[in-house]
C-alpha positions in Angstrom: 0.0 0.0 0.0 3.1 2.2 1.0 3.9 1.9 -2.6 0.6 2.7 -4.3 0.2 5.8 -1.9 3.7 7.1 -2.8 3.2 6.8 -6.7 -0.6 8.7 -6.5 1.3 11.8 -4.2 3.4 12.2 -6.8 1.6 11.7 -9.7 -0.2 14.5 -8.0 2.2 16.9 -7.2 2.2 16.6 -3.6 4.5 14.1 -1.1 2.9 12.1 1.3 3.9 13.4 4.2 2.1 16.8 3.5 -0.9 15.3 2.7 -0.9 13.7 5.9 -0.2 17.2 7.2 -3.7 18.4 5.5 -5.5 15.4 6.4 -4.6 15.7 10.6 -3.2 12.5 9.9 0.7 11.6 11.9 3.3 12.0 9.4 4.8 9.2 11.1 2.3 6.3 9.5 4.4 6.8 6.3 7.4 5.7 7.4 5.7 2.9 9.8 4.3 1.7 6.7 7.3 2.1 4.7 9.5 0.1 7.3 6.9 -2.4 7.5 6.7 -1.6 11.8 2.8 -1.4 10.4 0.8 -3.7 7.9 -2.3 -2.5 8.3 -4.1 0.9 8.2 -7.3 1.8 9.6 -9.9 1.9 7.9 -11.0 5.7 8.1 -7.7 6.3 6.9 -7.4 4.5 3.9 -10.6 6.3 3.1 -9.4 9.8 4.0 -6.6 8.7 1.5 -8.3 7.9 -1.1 -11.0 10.8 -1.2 -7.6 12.9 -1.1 -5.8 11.4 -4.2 -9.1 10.7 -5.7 -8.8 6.8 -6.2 -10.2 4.1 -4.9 -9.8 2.4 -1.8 -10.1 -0.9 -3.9 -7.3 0.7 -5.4 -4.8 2.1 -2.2 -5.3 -1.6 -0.8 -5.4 -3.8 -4.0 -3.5 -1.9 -6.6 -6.8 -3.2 -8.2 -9.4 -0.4 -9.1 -13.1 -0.9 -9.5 -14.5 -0.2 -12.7 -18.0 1.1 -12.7 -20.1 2.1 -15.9 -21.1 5.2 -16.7 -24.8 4.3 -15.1 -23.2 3.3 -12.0 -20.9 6.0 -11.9 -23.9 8.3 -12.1 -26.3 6.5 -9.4 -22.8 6.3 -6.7 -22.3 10.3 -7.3 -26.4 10.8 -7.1 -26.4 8.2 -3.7 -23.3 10.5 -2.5 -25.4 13.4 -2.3 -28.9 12.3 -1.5 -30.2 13.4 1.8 -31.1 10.5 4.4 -34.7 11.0 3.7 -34.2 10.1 -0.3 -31.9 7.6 1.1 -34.3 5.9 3.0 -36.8 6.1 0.4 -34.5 4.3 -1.5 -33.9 1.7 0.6 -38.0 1.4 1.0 -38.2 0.8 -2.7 -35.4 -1.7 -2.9 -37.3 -3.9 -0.7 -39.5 -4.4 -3.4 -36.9 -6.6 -5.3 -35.6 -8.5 -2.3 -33.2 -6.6 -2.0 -31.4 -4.0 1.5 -29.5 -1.6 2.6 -26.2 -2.2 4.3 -26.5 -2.3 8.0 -24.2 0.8 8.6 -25.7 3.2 6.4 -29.3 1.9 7.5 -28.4 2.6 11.1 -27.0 6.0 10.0 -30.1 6.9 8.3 -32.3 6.0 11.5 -30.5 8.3 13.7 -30.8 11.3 11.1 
C-alpha cells in the first residue's frame, strides 16, 4: 500500500507526508508503513486517503481499481449526495426486489 500511496502523491504533485499534514493525519504512518513496523491501516484512513488522491480504496489496498459504468458511476455520485430522507426512500423501494440496505448506512439513516 506504501507503494501505491507514494506513486498517487506524486503523480499529483504533492509528497505524502504533507498530505498527511492536510489530512490531521501523523506524518509518522508513512514511514511505519514504509519500514513495514505497520501492515495494516485503519480503515477511516485508507478512506481519508483515497478521497484525497481521488482513487479508490479498492485501489490504495489492492492496486486493483473498481471499474464502474457510466450508469453506475452516475447513481454512486447521485447516492453520494442524496439526503437520508431520499436515502431511505431508496432503501424502501429496494425492498420491493428483495433486495437491503447495508446495515451501517441503515443505522446512520435512522439516527438522522
Amino acid at each position: 500500500m506504501y507503494d501505491r500511496i507514494v506513486k498517487t502523491c506524486k503523480a499529483r504533485g504533492i509528497t505524502p507526508s504533507s498530505m498527511c499534514v492536510k489530512l490531521g493525519i501523523r506524518k509518522a504512518i508513512m514511514s511505519d508503513l514504509k519500514s513495514g513496523k505497520t501492515l495494516t491501516i485503519r480503515t477511516d484512513t485508507v478512506v481519508l486517503f483515497a478521497d484525497f488522491l481521488g482513487v479508490s480504496t479498492d485501489y490504495l489496498l489492492t492496486g486493483r481499481e473498481l471499474t464502474l459504468t457510466e450508469e453506475e458511476s452516475m447513481l454512486l455520485r447521485c447516492w453520494r449526495h442524496a439526503s437520508i430522507a431520499d436515502k431511505q426512500n431508496a432503501a424502501f423501494a429496494l425492498r420491493d426486489y428483495g433486495m437491503t440496505m447495508p446495515e451501517e448506512e441503515h443505522k446512520a439513516s435512522q439516527a438522522g
